[in-house]
Steps between C-alpha positions, in 0.01 A plus 500: 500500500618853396448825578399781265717595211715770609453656147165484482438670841739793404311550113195499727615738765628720277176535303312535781750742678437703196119487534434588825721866456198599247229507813506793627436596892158658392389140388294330749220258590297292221607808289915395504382178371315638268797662385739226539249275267482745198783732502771234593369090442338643177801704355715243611684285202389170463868354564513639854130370557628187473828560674257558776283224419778264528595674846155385632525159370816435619384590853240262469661203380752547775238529719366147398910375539510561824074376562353792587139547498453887465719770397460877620661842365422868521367781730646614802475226711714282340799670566626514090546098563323220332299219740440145472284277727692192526366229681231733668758777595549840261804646542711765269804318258763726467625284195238703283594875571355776597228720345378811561151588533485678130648168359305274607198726447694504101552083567138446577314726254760358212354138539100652399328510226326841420179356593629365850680844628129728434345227686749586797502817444120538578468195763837551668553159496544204189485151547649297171672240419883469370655232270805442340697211296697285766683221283238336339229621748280796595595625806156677651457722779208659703609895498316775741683837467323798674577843685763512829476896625443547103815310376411161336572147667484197337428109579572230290383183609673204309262208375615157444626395146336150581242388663551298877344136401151453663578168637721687737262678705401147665158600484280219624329307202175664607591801456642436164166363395353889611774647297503276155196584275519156358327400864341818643339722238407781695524702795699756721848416613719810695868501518594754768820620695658872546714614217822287427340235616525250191080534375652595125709194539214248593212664275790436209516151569120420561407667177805259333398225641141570320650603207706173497262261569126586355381672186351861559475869504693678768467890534740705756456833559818655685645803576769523399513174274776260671568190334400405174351181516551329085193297457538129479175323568288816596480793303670777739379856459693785711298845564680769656317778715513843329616358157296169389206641772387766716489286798456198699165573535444506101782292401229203720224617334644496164627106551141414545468558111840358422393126567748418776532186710729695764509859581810610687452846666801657642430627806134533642626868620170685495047412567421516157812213387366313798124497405651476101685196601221335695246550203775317298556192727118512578441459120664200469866608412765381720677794655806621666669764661703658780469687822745727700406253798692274721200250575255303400255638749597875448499438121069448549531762734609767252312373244170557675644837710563647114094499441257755655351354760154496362637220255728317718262206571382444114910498434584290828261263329645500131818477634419173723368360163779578281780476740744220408809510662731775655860491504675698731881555513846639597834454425746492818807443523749202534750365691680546164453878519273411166111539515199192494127489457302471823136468396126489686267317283126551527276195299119604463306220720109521589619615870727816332225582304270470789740709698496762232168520446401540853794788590698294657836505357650463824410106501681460186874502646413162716363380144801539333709337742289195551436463110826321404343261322348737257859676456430780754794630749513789709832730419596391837484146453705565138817686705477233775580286199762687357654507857460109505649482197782753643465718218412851736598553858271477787482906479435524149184211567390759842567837285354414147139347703192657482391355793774535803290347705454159336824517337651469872265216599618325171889555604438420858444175410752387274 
């Protein structure tokens, strides 16, 4: 593994060097960006576009040399370095160089289309996605860049080149059966967990393991787009929010009429995805998507807190219908100073949907961890395996729990 080329971080420095003494003091806010955009990335040569072009991919492949998951430059606040999370931490890597704010506000805008910077401009934010050639792959990435004290940051989040085999997960082979449309043709299943926490990586290899294995229609609607699933069985359509459709929300409604057998939904971020979403699973489609929860239980939870209250109990009720399964995970780390899955997983049963129905999700936890048979386990019970296994430390097993309490009577009496 090797660090930049020396010559291609001077050519870039020096371009951008030269850049940043054309913005003057009096340029500030949305309105030096403004600036920056048309009076420097638009005059600027198309050689020393991709001089800086280069610059950024180079970051980025040596970002996935050394396994990092997310990359982060610009604004004040990171002190002219660039950061990498590796292995859950982010710290700054001197081996990159430094960068003043008016370069990497020149670095970030020279990377966007015309299109993307006005959309910036206006939201103060852009979510996109990045790609470049890496050998004989595409190397994708998950960007955000937005406004820091009105100097632009940027996060590149690095998606996998190949997709983590299915039959690694050791899901339990009823819980495959929920997954594969071959077996279950309809229906609601959640993958959840706080950002970082792998969902990308398990949605990507559910969704190949349909497209593998049964002929069909599979829609995703993402934003940004992250992998690019080629179709092999299935026919895979990708639909990216804010350039294939205006939304979740309408990206749902328009699968209806685009004869799908599974709807993939990015994130269920907002009521009217949720109610879309349950309309589509309630129609007979089998559906999935993803939470910003870390269980099973608080996954209903949010699902039925998003809803005015006047329509909780009719959407309590569709959701006990169309509820499959709920996976809920984290990634903690090793021994190894690496990261592994930890995962609660929630089976639909008549008593869950009983518990649902009724309000009272609180039952549901005891469900899960007496419903091994059915491929249910509580994210305790998962890191008291991965202790067992002596994969995590007894403090990674107590720290990563959602419940303490239980997750000391389960140590106590090992």
């Amino acid at each position: 593994m090797n660090a930049l080329d020396e010559n291609l971080l001077k050519d870039s420095k020096e371009i951008l060097s030269s850049c940043k003494g054309k913005i003057l003091p009096t340029h500030t806010g949305i309105e030096k960006q403004k600036y920056i955009g048309s009076e420097i990335i638009e005059k600027l040569s198309q050689k020393k576009r991709v001089v800086l072009k280069n610059l950024m991919n180079a970051i980025l492949k040596r970002m996935r040399e050394l396994d990092a998951s997310d990359m982060d430059l610009g604004g004040l606040a990171a002190r002219q370095m660039i950061w990498l999370r590796i292995n859950g931490d982010k710290s700054p890597q001197p081996e990159f160089g430094k960068y003043e704010v008016e370069e990497s506000n020149i670095l970030v805008q020279s990377i966007l289309m015309e299109g993307q910077r006005e959309v910036l401009y206006d939201q103060s934010n852009l979510d996109f996605s990045y790609t470049f050639r890496l050998g004989k792959k595409i190397a994708r990435h998950r960007a955000d860049t937005y406004l820091d004290l009105d100097e632009l940051a940027l996060n590149m989040r690095a998606i996998g080149t190949d997709i983590r085999a299915y039959e690694g997960f050791g899901f339990h082979q009823s819980v495959t059966r929920i997954f594969n449309l071959a077996q279950t043709k309809e229906g609601l299943i959640l993958i959840t967990g706080i950002t970082g926490s792998g969902k990308s990586s398990t949605m990507d290899a559910i969704i190949d393991l349909n497209n593998r294995s049964v002929a069909g229609h599979i829609i995703i609607i993402a934003s940004p787009v992250e992998y690019v699933h080629l179709s092999d069985r299935c026919i895979v359509r990708h639909r990216e929010v804010g350039r294939d459709t205006r939304s979740f929300k309408h990206g749902t409604i328009e699968a209806l009429r685009q004869d799908p057998d599974i709807i993939v939904i990015g994130e269920m971020r907002d009521p009217d995805t949720i109610l879309s979403g349950l309309e589509a699973a309630d129609s007979g489609h089998k559906v999935f998507s993803t939470l910003h929860t870390s269980s099973a239980v608080e996954s209903i939870d949010r699902i039925i807190g998003e809803i005015s209250p006047v329509e909780q109990d009719r959407v309590r009720n569709r959701l006990a219908d169309v509820l499959r399964c709920v996976i809920s995970q984290k990634l903690v780390p090793t021994l190894e100073g690496k990261r592994t899955l930890a995962k609660e997983i929630l089976v639909m049963t008549p008593s869950t949907k009983s518990a649902i129905k009724n309000n009272n999700t609180g039952e549901i936890y005891q469900m899960i961890g007496e419903g091994s048979k059915y491929g249910m386990r509580t994210m305790e019970q998962d890191l008291k395996r991965l202790y067992t296994e002596k994969k995590i430390s007894v403090e990674t097993a107590f720290n990563y729990a959602n419940n303490k309490r239980r997750m000391k009577q389960i140590l106590s009496t090992m």
